[in-house]
N, C-alpha and C positions, 0 to 999 in steps of 0.2 A: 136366929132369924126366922122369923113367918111368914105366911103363905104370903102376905103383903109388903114385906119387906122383899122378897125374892122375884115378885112379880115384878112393881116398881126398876130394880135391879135389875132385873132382865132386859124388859123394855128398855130404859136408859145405854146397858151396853150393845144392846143392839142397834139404836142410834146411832151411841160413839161410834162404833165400829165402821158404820154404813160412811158417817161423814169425814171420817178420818182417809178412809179410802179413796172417798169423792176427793178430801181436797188436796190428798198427796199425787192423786191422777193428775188433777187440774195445774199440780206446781210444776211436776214434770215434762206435761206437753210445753206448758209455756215457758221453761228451761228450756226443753231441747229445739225449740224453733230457734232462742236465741242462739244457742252452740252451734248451732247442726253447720253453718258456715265455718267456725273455727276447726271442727272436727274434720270437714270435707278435702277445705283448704289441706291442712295435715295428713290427709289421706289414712285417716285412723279406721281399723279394723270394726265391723259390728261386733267383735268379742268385746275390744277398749270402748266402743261406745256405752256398750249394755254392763258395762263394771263398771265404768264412771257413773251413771245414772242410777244403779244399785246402790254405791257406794253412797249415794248423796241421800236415800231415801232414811237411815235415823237422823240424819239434821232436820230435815222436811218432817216429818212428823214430831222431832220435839219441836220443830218451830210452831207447827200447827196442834197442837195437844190443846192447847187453851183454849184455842178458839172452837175446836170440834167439842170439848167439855161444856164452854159455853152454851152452844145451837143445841147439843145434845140434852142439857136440863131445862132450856129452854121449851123445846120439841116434844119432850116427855111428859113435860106441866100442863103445856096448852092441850098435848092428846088428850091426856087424863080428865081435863076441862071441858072439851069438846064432848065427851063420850060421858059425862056428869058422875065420873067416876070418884072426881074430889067433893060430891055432892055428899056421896054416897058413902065414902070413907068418914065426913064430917056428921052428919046420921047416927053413925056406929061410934061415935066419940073419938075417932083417930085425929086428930087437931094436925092442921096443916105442917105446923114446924116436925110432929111424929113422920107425915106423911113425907118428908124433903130428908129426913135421915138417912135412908139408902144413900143418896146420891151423894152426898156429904161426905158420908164412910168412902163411898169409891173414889170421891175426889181428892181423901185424902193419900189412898192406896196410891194413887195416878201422880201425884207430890211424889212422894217416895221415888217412885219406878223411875219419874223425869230425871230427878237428879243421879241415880245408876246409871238411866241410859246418859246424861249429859256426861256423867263422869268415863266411861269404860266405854261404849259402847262407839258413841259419835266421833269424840277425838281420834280412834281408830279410823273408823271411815272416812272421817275429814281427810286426813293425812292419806290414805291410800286414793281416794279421789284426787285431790293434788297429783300428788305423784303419777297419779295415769296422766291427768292432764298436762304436766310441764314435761315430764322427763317420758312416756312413756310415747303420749302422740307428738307433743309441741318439738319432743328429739333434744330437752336443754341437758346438758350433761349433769350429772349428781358428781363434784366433786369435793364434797364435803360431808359430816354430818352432825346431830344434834346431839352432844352426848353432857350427861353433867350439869346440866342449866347454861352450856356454853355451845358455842360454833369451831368447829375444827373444819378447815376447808382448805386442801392441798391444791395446791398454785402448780405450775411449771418449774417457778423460780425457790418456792419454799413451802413453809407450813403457817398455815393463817389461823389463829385462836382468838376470836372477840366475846365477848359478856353480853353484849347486848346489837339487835340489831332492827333498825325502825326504819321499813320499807317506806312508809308516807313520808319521811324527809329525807329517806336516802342516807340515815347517818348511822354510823358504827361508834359504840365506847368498848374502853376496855382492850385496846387493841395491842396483841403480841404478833410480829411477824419474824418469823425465823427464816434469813435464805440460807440455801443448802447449795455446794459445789457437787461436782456430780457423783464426789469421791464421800457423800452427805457428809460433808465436813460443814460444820457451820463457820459461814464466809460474815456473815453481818444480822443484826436485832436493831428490831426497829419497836419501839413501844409509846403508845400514844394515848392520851385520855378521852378522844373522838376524832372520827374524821366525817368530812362531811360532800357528799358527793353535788360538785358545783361548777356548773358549765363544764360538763363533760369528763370531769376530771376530778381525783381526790386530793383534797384538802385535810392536812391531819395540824392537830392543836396540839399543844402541849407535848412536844416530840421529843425522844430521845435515840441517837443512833448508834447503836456502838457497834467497830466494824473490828474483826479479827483475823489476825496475818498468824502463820508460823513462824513461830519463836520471836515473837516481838508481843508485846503487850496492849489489850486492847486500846483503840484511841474511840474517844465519847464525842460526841457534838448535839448540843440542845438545842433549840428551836420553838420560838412561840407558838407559829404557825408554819407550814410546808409541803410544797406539792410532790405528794408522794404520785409517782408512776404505777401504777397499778394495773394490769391487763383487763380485771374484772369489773362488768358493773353490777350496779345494785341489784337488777334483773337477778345475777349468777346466785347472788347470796339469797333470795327471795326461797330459792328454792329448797335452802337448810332449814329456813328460819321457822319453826312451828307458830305459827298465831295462837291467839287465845282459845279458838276455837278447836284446835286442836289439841287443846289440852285440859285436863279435868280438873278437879275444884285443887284435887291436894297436891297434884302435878306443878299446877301453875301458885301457890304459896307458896311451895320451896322455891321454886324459879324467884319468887321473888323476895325473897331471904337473901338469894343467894345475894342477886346486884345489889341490894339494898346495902350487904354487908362492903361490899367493893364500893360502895357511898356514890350509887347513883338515884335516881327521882327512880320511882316504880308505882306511880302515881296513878297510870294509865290504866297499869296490869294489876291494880289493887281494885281501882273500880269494877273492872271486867268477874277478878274474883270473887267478890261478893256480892254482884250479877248473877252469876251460878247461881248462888243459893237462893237471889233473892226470886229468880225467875221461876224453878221449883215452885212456889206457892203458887202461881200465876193460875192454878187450873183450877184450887180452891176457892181463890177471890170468884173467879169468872163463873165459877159454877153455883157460889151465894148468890150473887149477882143474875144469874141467868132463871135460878130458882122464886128468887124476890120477885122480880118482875113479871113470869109467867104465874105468881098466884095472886099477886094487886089487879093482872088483869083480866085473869080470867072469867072473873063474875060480869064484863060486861060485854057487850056484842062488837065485836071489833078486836076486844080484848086479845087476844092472841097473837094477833099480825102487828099490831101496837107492841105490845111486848117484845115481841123476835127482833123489828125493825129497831126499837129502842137501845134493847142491849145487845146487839152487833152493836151500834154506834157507841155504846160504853165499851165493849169489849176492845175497839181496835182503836180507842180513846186512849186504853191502857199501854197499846201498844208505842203513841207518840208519848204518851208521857215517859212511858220508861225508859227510850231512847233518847230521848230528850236529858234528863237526868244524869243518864250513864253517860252520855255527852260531856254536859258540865263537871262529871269526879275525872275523867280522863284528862280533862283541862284542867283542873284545878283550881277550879272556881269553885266548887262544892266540896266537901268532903267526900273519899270514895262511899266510905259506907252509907251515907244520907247521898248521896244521889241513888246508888243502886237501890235504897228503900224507898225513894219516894213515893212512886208509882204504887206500891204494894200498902204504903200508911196513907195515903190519900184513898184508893179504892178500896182498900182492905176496911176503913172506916164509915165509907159511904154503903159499904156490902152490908156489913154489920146493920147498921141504923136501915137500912131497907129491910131488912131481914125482918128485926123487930116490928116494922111499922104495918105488917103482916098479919091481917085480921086472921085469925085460928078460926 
């Protein structure tokens, strides 16, 4: 690396740095003004406030990584241009695409580091975040937990084991319920292929019960559909349940190995997965893109503010389109994997051919 690769380089993470700062500030005030009632309400300690708000800050900077790389190579182009430093570089034969090499390399480092921190670092703080907020302040009891790619969640009356659980419809698959007499003898099994939480109440499909006496022989009874009595609502299980976001790229492939093999849809959690990866690149795209446009417009007067204004508006372009997408693979209207790429072969394309069209 040389004196002009290192400058470049400098300047660039010093930007980063400065904006990454700025807009993990600017997410947590405007988080905590929304909490700060839910906190109050719960009569939650400043120790729980200032650990819940910690714990959210590696989501917050992966969420924002992209856009702070964006502004950052953005910011870095038009100084350079402002100070006719890209005048000057082009003079001594450093040709523009030489001169955008630094930031390139860093943006490739900055890929890398997203997807460690998305994998190890956030699903950790996701989940400790949660857990201050429901169980720590909200007071909801942890009677269960996450182990195996499955839910084990002890009842009053027994031991609750499901496969899968989807808080937005409120429905459970996979479901084993064991009751226990107090002597844990097991008195009755209940085993169902979903139930589904509806007017107040569980509804289980595809039922089987078999109930067991001493010294008699089990007796079976089956059932299309039936209103199981359950003390728990969806709420209870919510708080077993890991989200995607709680979970990292290889975490969440087994998870969904696992149901797929138990022959249920994993549709939702296949798009999610190769979302991981595909958002990883999100700081490369943004940062060709932030670079393209800071040297098209730097030769002319205006040029700069033009630029920044432009690709902010591409940059958070990127971000309806790829929500948009991974929308459509959860549903299954798209394929997981071509929704989660969309966003990344649409702008990763137009980055490209911007790049090139970059007078040296």
């Amino acid at each position: 690396m040389n004196t002009l690769d290192r400058y470049i380089s400098r300047e660039f993470v010093k930007l980063l740095l400065l904006i990454i700062v700025s807009l993990v500030g600017l997410y947590l005030v405007v988080d905590f003004f929304e909490r700060i009632r839910m906190f109050l309400s719960n009569h939650a300690t400043f120790v729980q406030i200032l650990s819940y708000f910690t714990f959210e800050i590696p989501m917050i900077v992966s969420l924002m990584l992209p856009v702070a790389v964006l502004l950052a190579s953005l910011l870095t182009f038009g100084i350079l241009s402002k100070n006719s430093e890209l005048i000057a570089m082009k003079a001594n034969g450093v040709s523009l695409y030489r001169s955008s090499f630094p930031i390139i390399i860093i943006s490739i480092i900055l890929c890398v580091v997203a997807f460690f921190l998305n994998e190890f670092l956030t699903p950790y703080a996701n989940e400790k975040a949660k857990h201050i907020k429901l169980v720590e302040v909200q007071k909801k009891e942890r009677l269960g937990f996450f182990k195996q790619n499955q839910i084990w969640f002890r009842s009053k009356d027994g031991i609750y084991n499901f496969n899968m659980f989807d808080p937005k419809t409120g429905t459970l698959k996979g479901i084993k319920i064991n009751y226990l007499d107090r002597g844990m003898i097991l008195t009755k099994r209940i085993d169902a292929k979903r139930a589904q939480w509806k007017d107040e109440t569980w509804v289980f499909y595809d039922v089987l019960i078999t109930r067991f006496s001493p010294g008699k022989l089990p007796t079976i009874a089956r059932a299309k559909s039936q209103i199981i009595n359950l003390q728990e609502k969806p709420s209870d299980f919510m708080i077993i349940q890991k989200d995607t976001e709680e979970m990292g790229y290889f975490e969440l492939r087994k998870y969904i190995k696992n149901i797929q093999s138990e022959g249920y849809d994993a549709v939702q959690y296949m798009a999610d997965m190769h979302g991981k990866i595909a958002f990883s690149l999100v700081s490369l795209i943004l940062a060709v893109i932030g670079v393209s446009f800071s040297l098209r417009k730097s030769e002319r007067s205006g040029g700069v503010s033009q630029g920044i204004a432009v690709g902010i508006i591409i940059g958070f372009s990127y971000w309806i389109v790829y929500a948009f997408g991974l929308s459509l693979g959860r549903s299954g209207t798209l394929p997981p994997l071509l929704s989660a790429w969309t966003a990344n072969i649409l702008f990763g394309a137009g980055a490209i051919y911007m790049f090139l069209k970059v007078k040296t």
